[in-house]
C-alpha positions in Angstrom: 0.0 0.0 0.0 1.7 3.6 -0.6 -0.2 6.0 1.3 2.4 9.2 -0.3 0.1 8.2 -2.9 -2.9 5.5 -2.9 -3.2 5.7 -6.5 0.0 4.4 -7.3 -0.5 1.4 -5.1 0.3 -2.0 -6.2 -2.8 -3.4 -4.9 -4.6 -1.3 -7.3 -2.6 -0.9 -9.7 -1.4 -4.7 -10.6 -5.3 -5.6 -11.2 -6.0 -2.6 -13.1 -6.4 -2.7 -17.0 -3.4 -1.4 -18.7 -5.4 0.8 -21.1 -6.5 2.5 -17.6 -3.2 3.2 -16.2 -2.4 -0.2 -14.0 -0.1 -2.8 -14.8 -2.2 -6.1 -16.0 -0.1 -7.9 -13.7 -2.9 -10.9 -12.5 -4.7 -13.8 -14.7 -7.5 -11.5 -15.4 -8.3 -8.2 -15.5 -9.9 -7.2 -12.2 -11.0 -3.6 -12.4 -11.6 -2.5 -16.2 -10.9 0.9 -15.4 -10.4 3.6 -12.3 -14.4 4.0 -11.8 -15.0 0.4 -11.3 -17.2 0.3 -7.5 -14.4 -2.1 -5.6 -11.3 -0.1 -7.1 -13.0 3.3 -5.8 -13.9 1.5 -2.3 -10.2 0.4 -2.1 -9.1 3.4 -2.8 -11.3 5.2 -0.1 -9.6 2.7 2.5 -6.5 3.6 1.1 -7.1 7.4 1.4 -8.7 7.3 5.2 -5.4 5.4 6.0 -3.4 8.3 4.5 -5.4 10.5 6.4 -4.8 8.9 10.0 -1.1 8.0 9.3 -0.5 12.2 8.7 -1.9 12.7 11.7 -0.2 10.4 13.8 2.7 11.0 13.2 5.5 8.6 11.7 8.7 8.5 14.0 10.6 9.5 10.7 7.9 11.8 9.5 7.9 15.8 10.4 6.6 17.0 13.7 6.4 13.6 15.0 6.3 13.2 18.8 6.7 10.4 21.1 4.2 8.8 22.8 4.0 10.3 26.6 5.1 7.0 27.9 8.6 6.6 25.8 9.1 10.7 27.0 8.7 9.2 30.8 11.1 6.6 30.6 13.8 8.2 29.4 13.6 10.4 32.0 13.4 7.7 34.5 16.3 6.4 32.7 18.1 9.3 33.1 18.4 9.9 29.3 15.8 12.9 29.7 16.3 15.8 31.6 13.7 15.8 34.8 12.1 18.7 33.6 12.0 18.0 29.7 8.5 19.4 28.9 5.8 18.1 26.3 6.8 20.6 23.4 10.4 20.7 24.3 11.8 19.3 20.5 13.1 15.9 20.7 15.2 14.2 18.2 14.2 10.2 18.8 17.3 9.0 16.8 19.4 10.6 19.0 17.2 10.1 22.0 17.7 6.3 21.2 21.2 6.3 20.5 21.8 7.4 24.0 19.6 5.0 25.8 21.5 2.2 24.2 24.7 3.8 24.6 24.1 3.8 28.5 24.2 0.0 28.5 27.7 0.2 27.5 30.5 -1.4 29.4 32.3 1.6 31.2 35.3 0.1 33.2 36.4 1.5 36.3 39.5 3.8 36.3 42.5 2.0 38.0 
């Protein structure tokens, strides 16, 4: 499923007629052309997902914030400063590269 575009989708588009813009690609022709009922319900479906996704928020996406609960344990972990607030920014790559970097073996000076 691509939800950067539904249209383009492989689910559609392998089914689709090539003389409609798809690709032909199983033993029959599914969906003659783009305003067949099932190809516009799937790509409804497709669409609503888009929809949700931009508003949740990928972790690699733009303006994407934790979820409250990953924000409290890395405080608790230390990783966090106590008083990192709720629109402080927050880089999670980094974020995560510390937590696992605190499980590294730190010998003792001599």
């Amino acid at each position: 499923m691509n939800l950067s575009t539904p249209e383009h989708s492989l689910v559609l588009r392998a089914p689709l007629a090539r003389s409609a813009g798809g690709l032909e690609l199983c033993d029959k022709v599914v969906f003659a052309d783009t305003t067949d009922a099932m190809y516009q319900r799937l790509l409804r479906q497709f669409k609503y997902a888009q929809q949700v996704l931009h508003q949740m928020k990928r972790f690699d996406m733009p303006d994407f914030r934790p979820r409250p609960e990953y924000v409290r344990e890395m405080k608790r972990f230390g990783i966090l400063p106590a008083d990192f607030g709720p629109h402080d920014p927050i880089d999670v790559y980094e974020l995560d590269q510390k937590y696992w970097k605190s499980f590294w073996y730190q010998p003792k000076a001599q």
